[in-house]
C-alpha positions as CSV (number, residue, x, y, z in Angstrom):
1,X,32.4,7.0,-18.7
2,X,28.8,8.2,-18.8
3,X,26.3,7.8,-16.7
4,X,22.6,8.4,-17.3
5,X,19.2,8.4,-15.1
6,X,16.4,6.8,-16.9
7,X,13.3,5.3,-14.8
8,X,13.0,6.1,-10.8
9,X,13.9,9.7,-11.2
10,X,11.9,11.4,-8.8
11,X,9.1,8.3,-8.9
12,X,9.3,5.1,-6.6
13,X,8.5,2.4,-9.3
14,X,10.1,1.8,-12.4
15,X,14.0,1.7,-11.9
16,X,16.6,2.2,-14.6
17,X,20.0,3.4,-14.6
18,X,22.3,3.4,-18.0
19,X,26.2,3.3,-17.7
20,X,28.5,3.5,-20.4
21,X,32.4,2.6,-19.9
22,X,34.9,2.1,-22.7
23,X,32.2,1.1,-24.9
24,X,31.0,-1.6,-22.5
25,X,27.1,-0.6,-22.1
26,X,24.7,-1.5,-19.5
27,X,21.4,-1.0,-17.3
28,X,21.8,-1.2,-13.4
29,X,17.9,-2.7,-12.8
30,X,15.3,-2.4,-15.6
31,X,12.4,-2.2,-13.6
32,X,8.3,-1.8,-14.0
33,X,6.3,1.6,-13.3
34,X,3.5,0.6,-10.8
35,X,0.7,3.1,-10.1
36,X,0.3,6.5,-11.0
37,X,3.2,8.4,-12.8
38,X,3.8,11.7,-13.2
39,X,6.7,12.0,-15.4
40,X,7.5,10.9,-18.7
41,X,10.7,8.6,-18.9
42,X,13.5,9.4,-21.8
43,X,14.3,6.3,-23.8
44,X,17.6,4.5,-23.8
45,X,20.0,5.8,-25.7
46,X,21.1,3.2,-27.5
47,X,18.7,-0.5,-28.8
48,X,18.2,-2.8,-26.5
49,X,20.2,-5.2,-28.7
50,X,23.1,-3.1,-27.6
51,X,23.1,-3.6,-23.7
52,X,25.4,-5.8,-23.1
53,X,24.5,-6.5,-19.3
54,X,22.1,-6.1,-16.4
55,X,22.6,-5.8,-12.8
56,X,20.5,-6.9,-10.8
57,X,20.1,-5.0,-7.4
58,X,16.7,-7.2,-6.7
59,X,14.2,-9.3,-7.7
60,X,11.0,-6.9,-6.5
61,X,9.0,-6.1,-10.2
62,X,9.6,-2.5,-9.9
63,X,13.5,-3.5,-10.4
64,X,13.1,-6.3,-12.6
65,X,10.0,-6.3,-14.2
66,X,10.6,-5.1,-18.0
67,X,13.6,-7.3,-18.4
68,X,11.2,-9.5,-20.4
69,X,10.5,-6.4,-22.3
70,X,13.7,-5.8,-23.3
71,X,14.3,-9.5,-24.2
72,X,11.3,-9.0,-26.7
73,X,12.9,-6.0,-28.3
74,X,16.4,-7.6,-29.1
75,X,18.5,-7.7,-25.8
76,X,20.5,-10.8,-25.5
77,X,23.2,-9.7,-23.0
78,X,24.0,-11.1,-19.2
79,X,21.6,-10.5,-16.3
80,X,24.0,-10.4,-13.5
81,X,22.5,-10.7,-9.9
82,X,23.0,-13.1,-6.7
83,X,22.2,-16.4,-6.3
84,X,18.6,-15.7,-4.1
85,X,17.7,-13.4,-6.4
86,X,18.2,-15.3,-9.9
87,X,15.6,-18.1,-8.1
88,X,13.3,-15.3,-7.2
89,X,13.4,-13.6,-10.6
90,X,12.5,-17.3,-12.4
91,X,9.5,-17.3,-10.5
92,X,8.5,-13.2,-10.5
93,X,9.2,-12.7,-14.2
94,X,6.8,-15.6,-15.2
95,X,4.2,-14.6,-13.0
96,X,4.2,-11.5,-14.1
97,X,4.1,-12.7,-17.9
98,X,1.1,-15.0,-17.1
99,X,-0.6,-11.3,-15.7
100,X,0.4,-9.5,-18.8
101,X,-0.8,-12.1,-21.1
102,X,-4.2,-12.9,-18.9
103,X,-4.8,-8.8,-18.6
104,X,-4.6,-8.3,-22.5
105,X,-7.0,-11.6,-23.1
106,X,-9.7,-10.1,-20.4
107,X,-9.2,-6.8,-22.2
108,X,-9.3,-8.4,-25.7
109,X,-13.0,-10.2,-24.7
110,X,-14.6,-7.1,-24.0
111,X,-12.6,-5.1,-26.6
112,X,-14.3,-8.1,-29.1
113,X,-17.7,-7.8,-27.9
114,X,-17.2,-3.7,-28.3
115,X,-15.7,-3.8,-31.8
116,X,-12.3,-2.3,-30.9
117,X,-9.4,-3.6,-31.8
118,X,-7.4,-6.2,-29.6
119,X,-4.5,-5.2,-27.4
120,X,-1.0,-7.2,-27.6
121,X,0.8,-8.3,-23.8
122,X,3.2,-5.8,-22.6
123,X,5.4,-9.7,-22.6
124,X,4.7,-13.0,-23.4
125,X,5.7,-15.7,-21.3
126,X,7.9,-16.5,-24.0
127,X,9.8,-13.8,-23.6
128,X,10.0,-14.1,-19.8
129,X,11.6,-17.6,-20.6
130,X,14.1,-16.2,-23.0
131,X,15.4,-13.7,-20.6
132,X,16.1,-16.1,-18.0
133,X,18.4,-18.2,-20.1
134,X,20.9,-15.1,-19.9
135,X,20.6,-14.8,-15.9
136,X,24.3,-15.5,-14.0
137,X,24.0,-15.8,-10.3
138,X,27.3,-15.1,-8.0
139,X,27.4,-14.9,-4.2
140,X,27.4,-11.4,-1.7
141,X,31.3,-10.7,-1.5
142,X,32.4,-12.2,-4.9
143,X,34.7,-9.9,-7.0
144,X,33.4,-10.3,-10.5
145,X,34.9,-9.5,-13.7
146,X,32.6,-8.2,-16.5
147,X,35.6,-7.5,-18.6
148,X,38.8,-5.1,-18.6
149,X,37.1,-1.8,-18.3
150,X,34.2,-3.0,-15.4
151,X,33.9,-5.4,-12.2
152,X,31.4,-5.7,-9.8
153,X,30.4,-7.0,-6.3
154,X,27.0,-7.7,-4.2
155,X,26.8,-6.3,-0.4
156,X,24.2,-7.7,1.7
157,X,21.4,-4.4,1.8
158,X,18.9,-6.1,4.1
159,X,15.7,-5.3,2.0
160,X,14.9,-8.9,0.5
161,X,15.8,-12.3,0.6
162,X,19.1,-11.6,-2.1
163,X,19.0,-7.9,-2.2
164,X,22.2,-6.3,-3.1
165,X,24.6,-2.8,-3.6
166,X,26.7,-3.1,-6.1
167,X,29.9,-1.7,-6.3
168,X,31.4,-1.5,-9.5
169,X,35.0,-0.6,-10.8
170,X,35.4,1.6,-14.2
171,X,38.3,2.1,-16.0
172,X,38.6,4.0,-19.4
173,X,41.5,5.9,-21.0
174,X,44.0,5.2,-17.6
175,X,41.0,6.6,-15.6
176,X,39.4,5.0,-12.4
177,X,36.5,5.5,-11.0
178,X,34.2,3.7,-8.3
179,X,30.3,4.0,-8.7
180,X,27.9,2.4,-5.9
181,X,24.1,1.5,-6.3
182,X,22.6,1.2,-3.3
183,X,19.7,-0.7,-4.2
184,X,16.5,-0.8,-2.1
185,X,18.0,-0.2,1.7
186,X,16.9,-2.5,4.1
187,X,15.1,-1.5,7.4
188,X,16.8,-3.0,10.5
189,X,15.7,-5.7,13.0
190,X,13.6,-7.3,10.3
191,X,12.7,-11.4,10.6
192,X,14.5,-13.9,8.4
193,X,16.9,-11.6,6.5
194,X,20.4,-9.9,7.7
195,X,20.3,-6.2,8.6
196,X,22.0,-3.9,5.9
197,X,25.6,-4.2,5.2
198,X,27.1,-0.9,4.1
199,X,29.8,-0.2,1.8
200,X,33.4,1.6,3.1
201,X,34.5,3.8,-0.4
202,X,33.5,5.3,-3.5
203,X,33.9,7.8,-6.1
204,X,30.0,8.7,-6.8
205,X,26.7,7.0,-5.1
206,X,23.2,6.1,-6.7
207,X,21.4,5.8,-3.4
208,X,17.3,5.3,-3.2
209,X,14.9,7.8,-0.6
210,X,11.4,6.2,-0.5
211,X,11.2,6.2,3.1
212,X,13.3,9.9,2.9
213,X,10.7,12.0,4.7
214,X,9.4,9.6,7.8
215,X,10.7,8.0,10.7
216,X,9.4,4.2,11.3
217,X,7.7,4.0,14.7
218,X,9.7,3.1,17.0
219,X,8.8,-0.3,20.1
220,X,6.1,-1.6,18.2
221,X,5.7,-5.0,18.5
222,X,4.4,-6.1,15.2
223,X,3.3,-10.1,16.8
224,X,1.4,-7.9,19.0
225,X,-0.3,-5.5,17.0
226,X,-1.1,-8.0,14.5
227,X,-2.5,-10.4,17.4
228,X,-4.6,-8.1,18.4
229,X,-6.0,-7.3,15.0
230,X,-6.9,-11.0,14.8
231,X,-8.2,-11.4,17.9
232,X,-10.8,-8.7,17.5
233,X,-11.7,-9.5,13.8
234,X,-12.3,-13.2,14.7
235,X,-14.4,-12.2,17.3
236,X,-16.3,-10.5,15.4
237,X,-17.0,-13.4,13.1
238,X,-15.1,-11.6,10.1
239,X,-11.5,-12.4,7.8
240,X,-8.2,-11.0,8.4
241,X,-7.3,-10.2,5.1
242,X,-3.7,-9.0,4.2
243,X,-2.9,-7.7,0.6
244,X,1.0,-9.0,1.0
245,X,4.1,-8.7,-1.8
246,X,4.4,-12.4,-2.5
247,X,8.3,-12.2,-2.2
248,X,9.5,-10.9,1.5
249,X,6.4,-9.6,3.3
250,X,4.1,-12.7,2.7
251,X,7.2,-15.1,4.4
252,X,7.7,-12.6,7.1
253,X,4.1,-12.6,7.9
254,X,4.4,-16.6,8.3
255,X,7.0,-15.7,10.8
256,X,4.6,-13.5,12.8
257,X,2.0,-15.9,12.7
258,X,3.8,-19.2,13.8
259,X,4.8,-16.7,16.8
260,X,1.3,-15.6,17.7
261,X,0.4,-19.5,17.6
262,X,3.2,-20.8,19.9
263,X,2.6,-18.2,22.0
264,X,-0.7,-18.5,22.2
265,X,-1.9,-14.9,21.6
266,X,-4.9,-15.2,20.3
267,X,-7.4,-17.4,22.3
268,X,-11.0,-19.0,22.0
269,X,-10.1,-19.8,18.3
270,X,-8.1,-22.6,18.3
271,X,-6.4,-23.8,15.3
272,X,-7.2,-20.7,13.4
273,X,-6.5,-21.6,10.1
274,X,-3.9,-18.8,8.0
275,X,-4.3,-19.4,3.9
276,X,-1.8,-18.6,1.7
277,X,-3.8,-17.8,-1.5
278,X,-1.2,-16.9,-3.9
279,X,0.7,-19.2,-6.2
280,X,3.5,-17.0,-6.6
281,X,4.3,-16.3,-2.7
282,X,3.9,-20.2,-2.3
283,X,6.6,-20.7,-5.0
284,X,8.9,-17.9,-3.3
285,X,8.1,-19.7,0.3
286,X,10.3,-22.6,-1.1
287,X,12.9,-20.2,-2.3
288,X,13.3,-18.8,1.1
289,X,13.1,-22.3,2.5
290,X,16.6,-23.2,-0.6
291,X,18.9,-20.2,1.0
292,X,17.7,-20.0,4.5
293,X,21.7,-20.7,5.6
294,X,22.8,-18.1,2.6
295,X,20.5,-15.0,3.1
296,X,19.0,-15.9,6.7
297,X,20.0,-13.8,10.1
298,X,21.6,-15.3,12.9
299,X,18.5,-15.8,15.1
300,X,16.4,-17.9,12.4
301,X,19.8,-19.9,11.2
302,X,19.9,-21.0,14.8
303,X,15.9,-22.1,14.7
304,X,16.8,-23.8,11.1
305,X,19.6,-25.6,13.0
306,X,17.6,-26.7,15.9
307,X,14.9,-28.2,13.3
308,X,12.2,-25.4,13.1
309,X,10.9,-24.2,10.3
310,X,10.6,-20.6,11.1
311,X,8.0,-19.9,8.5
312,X,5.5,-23.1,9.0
313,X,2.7,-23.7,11.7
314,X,0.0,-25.9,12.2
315,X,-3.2,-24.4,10.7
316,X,-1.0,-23.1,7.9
317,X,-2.8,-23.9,4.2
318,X,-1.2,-23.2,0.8
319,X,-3.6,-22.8,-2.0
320,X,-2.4,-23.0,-5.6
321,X,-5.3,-23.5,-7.7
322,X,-7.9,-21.3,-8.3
323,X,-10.7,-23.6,-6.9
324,X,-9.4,-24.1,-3.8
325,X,-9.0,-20.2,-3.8
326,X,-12.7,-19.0,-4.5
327,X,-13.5,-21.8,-1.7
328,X,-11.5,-19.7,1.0
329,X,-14.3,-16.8,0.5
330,X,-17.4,-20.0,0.3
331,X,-16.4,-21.1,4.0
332,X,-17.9,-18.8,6.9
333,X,-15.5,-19.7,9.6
334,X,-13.1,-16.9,10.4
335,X,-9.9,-16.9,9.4
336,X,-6.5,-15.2,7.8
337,X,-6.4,-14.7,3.8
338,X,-2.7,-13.6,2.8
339,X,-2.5,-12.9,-0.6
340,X,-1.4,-10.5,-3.5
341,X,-0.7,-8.5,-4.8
342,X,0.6,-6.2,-2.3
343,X,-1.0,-2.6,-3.8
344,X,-3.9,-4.6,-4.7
345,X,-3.1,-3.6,-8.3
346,X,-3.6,-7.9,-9.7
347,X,-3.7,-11.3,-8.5
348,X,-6.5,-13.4,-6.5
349,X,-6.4,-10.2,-3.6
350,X,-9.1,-8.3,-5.6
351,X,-11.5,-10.9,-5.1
352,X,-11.0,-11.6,-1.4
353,X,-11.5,-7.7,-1.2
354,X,-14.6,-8.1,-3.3
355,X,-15.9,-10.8,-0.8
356,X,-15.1,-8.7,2.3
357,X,-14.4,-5.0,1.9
358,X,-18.6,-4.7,2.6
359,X,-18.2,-6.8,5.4
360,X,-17.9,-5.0,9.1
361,X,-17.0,-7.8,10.5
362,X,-13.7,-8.3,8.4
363,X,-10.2,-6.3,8.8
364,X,-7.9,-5.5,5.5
365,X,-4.5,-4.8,6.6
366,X,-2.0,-3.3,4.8
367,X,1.6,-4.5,5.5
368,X,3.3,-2.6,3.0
369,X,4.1,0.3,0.6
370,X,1.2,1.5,-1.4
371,X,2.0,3.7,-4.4
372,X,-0.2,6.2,-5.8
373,X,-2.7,5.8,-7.9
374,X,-3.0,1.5,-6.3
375,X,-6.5,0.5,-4.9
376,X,-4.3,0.1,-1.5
377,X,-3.5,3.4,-1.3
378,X,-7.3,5.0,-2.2
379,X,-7.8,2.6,0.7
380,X,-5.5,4.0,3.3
381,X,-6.8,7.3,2.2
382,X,-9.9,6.5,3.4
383,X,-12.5,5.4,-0.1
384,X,-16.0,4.9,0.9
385,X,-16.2,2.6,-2.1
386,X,-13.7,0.8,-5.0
387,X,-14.5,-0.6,-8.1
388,X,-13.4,-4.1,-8.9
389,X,-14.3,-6.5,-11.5
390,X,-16.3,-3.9,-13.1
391,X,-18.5,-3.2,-9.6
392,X,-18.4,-1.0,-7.1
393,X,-17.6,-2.1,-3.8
394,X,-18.5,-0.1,-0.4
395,X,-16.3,0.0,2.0
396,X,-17.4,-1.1,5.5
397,X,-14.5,-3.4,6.7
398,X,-11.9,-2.3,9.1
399,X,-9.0,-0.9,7.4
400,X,-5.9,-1.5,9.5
401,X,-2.2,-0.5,8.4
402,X,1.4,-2.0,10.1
403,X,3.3,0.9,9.7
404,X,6.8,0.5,10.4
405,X,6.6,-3.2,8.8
406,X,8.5,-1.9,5.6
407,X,10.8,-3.7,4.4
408,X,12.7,-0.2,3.5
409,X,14.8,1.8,5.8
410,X,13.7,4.9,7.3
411,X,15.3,8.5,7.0
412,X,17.7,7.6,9.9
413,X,18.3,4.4,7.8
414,X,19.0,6.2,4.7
415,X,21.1,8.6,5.8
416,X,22.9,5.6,8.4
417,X,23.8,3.9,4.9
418,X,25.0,7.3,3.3
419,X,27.4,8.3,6.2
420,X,28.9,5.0,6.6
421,X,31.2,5.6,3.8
422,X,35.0,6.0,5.4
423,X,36.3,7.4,2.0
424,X,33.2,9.5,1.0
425,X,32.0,9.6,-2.4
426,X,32.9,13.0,-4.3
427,X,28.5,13.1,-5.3
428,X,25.1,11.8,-4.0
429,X,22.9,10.8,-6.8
430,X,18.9,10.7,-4.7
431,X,16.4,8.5,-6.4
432,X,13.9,5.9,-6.2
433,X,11.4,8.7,-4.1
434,X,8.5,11.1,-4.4
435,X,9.1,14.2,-6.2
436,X,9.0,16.5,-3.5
437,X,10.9,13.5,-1.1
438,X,14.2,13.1,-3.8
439,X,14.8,16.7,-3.5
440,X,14.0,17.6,0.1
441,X,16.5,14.2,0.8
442,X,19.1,15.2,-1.7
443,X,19.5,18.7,0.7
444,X,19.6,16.1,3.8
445,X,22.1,13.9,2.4
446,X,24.3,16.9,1.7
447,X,23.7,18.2,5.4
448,X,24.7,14.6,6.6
449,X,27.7,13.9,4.8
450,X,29.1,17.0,3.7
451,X,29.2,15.6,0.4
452,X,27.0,17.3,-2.8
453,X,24.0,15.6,-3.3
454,X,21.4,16.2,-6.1
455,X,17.7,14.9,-7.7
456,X,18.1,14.1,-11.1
457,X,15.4,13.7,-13.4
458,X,15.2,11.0,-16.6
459,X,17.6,11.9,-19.0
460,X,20.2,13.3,-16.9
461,X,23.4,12.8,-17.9
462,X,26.5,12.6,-15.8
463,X,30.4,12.8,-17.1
464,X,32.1,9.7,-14.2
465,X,35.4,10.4,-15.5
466,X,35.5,14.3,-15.4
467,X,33.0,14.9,-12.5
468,X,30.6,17.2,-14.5
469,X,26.8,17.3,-15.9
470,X,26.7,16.6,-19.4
471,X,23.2,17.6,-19.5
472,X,20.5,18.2,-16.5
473,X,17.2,17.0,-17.7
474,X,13.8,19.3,-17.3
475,X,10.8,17.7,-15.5
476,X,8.5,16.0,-18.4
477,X,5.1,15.5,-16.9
478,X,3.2,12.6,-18.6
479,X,0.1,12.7,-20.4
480,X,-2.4,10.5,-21.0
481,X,-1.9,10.8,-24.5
482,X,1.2,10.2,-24.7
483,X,0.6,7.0,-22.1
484,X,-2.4,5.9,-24.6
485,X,0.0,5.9,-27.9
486,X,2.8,4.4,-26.4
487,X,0.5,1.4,-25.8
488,X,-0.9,1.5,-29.1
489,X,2.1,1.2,-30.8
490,X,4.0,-1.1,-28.6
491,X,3.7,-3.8,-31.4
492,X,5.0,-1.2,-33.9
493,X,8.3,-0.5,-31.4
494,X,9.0,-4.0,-31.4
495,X,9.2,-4.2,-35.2
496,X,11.7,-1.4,-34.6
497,X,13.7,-2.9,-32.0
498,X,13.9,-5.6,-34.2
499,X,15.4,-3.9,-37.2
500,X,18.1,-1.9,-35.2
501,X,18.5,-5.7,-33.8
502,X,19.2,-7.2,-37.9
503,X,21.7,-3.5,-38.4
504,X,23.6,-4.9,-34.9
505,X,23.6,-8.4,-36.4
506,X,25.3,-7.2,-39.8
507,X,27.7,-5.1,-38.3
508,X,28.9,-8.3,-36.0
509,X,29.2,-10.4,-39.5
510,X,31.8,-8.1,-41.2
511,X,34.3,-9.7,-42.2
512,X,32.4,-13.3,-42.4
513,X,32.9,-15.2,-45.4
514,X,31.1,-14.1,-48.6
515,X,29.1,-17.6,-49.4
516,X,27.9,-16.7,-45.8
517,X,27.0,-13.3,-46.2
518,X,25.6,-13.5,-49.6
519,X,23.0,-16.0,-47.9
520,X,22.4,-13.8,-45.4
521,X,21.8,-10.8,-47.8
522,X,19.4,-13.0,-50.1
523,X,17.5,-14.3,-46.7
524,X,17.2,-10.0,-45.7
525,X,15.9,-9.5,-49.5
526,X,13.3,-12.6,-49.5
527,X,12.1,-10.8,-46.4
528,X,11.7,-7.2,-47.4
529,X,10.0,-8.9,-51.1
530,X,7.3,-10.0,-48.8
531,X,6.7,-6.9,-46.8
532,X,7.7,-4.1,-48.7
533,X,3.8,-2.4,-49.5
């Protein structure tokens, strides 16, 4: 009964937890780095062909986004998750397929004209595809049986349409144990989506702290603030525009805005027309729309009832394709341009930042998270200029920020979900934060609660069963060597992963019948005839 800290270990991006019970192995989210790292994650510790499931807290990329990864290199277990968040993952995993494979062709045209040699996708939509085909989706509540040794169940968290904690039950060798995951923590009070639920007993706790050292602003009216920031752009002849995750923060944005319009807030613009420029958030739009009377709060269930649509106005314009989107920049009049990616880090954004992050007329404002190392965050901090598309960009728009918009509890949030345990958990496990944050949490949590709490860092290993380290990990700051070779042999690891796939495969068939396996062993030999140099 092992549990070990792979991705998210003192970083915000990149989630990954490995559990181990009675031979039963699995990932708790296996989730893309965004931005700058500063540590080096450990590898799994067993192939990918070897996981037998995934669970699913949410379907934000960070949390999700190297599942197709793992498909490519030989996994072929169950993706476990709810129902809102196996229909957002079938739209997030291919889009973020179609950016991997549309980066590496870009990259490839200039690495062409150079004389360098092409790049491979990190994924293929292919694999995004294949990965989905092992996706289960259960409701909040559900008691779900993995098998003898482990079952799980999805709490309501409040952080995104489907988020979820998941509790799971272990049992090995006549020992029981209780492990929670708390997932992304939602902030309270939010639009659309239920506050956090919270979760009465446990043995040991995997809780995130990205929010672990600041307090959300408390009274701000968000219609407000963001009327105002209208008002005064479109005054001024300029765009409103919002880098916005397409999943949660673009439909809560709709929300605001079908407000400020049947309220009237901002005047001598009538009909002010709000674009939608992202495929992606227009796809996850109708997602929200599919479990409105699921995932919705009680306040927006009654509009639904009454006949509104809570996230739809007049002067409201979806764009999918990509002429319709350069358009939105070729028109003077003033408007709202809500589109993503949310750190500005891909996606149609960077060129409506091109077309107005030199104009002073125009306001970007950011409505969300911005990791290091992300074109949102140098522009928070204050750039003078960006480069994009290869040119650099001054900066002379307004740069606004919603502060306390997050979609991620506070420190009185956090700490809320951590002491709302009746039976308390015998040991805090503080990820998903800063490096400084996770510790400087970990000694709050423990302050709070009464109850150890501790930082781990990737490769961390934890005994469930007997309560003790197996091993505490050092720090291992990345380089950009190391970051440039792991790309470059990214093909290589997936000839790998596909070897200690074939060994997995051949252990399964012992005891097949010999006509069988002798077919199989002539089909390996053919093959290593035609490679073996």
């Amino acid at each position: 009964m092992k549990l070990e800290f792979i991705g998210a270990a003192h970083e915000v991006t990149g989630s990954c937890h490995y559990l181990e019970v009675a031979g039963t192995r699995l990932f708790v989210d296996c989730g893309m780095e965004q931005g700058a790292n500063i540590y080096e994650n450990v590898e799994t510790p067993v192939p990918y062909s070897d996981i037998d499931f995934v669970l699913v807290t949410h379907s934000h990329i960070d949390h999700v986004g190297l599942l197709p990864y793992i498909y490519a290199r030989g996994f072929r277990g169950r993706v476990i998750a709810t129902s809102a968040t196996c229909d957002l993952c079938y739209i997030m995993l291919k889009d973020s397929a179609h950016i991997q494979e549309s980066e590496a062709e870009w990259k490839n045209r200039k690495n062409r004209r150079a004389g360098k040699a092409e790049v491979e996708p990190l994924y293929t939509m292919a694999d995004a595809e294949g990965v989905l085909e092992h996706f289960e989706a259960y409701d909040y509540g559900k008691t779900i049986s993995l098998n003898d040794a482990l079952t799980i169940r999805f709490t309501d968290v409040g952080h995104l349409l489907g988020s979820a904690s998941i509790e799971i039950w272990m049992k090995e060798d006549g020992i029981r144990k209780k492990i929670v995951f708390s997932g992304d923590i939602g902030n309270k009070n939010k639009p659309l989506i239920r506050d956090p639920s919270y979760v009465k007993d446990a043995d040991y706790a995997v809780m995130e702290s990205t929010y672990g050292d600041r307090y959300h602003q408390k009274g701000s009216d968000h219609i407000e603030e963001l009327a105002r920031i209208t008002q005064e752009t479109l005054d001024r002849g300029g765009n409103v525009v919002i880098p916005a995750f397409a999943v949660g923060r673009t439909q809560e944005l709709l929300y605001f805005y079908r407000e400020i319009k049947e309220r009237g807030l901002v005047t001598g613009h009538d009909g002010f027309e709000v674009y939608v420029d992202s495929p992606l958030a227009i796809e996850a739009t109708h997602v929200f729309k599919m479990n409105q009377l699921d995932c919705y709060d009680q306040e927006t269930r009654t509009m639904v009832m009454q006949g509104i649509n809570p996230i739809s106005f007049r002067g409201l314009t979806l764009t999918v394709g990509s002429d319709e989107s350069k358009n939105i920049n070729f028109d003077p009049t003033p408007k709202v341009i809500i589109s993503a990616s949310g750190m500005c880090d891909a996606g149609r954004i960077r060129h409506h930042l091109k077309h107005n992050l030199w104009r002073k007329e125009s306001t970007i404002v950011f409505a969300g998270y911005q990791a290091e190392g992300t074109i949102g965050r140098i522009l928070i901090d204050g750039a003078k200029s960006v480069k994009l598309f290869g040119e650099t960009i001054d900066v002379e728009a307004q740069i606004e920020t919603l502060h306390d918009i997050s979609g991620h509890a506070d420190k009185n949030g956090l700490l809320e979900w951590a002491c709302a345990f009746e039976t308390k958990p015998s040991r805090f496990f503080i990820v998903h934060g800063q490096d400084s944050v996770c510790d400087r949490f970990a000694e709050d949590v423990t302050k709070a609660t009464g109850v150890m709490a501790s930082a781990p860092y990737s490769g961390a290993e934890f005994d469930l069963a007997r309560g003790v380290w197996i091993r505490e990990a050092e720090p291992m700051p990345i380089s950009k060597k190391s970051a440039a070779t792991a790309k470059a042999s990214s093909v290589y690891a997936r000839l790998l992963a596909a070897g200690q796939r074939l060994l997995a495969v051949i252990a399964h068939n012992e005891g097949g019948a010999n006509k069988d396996l002798a077919k199989f062993t002539d089909q390996i030999n053919a093959l290593c005839e035609k490679w073996d140099r």
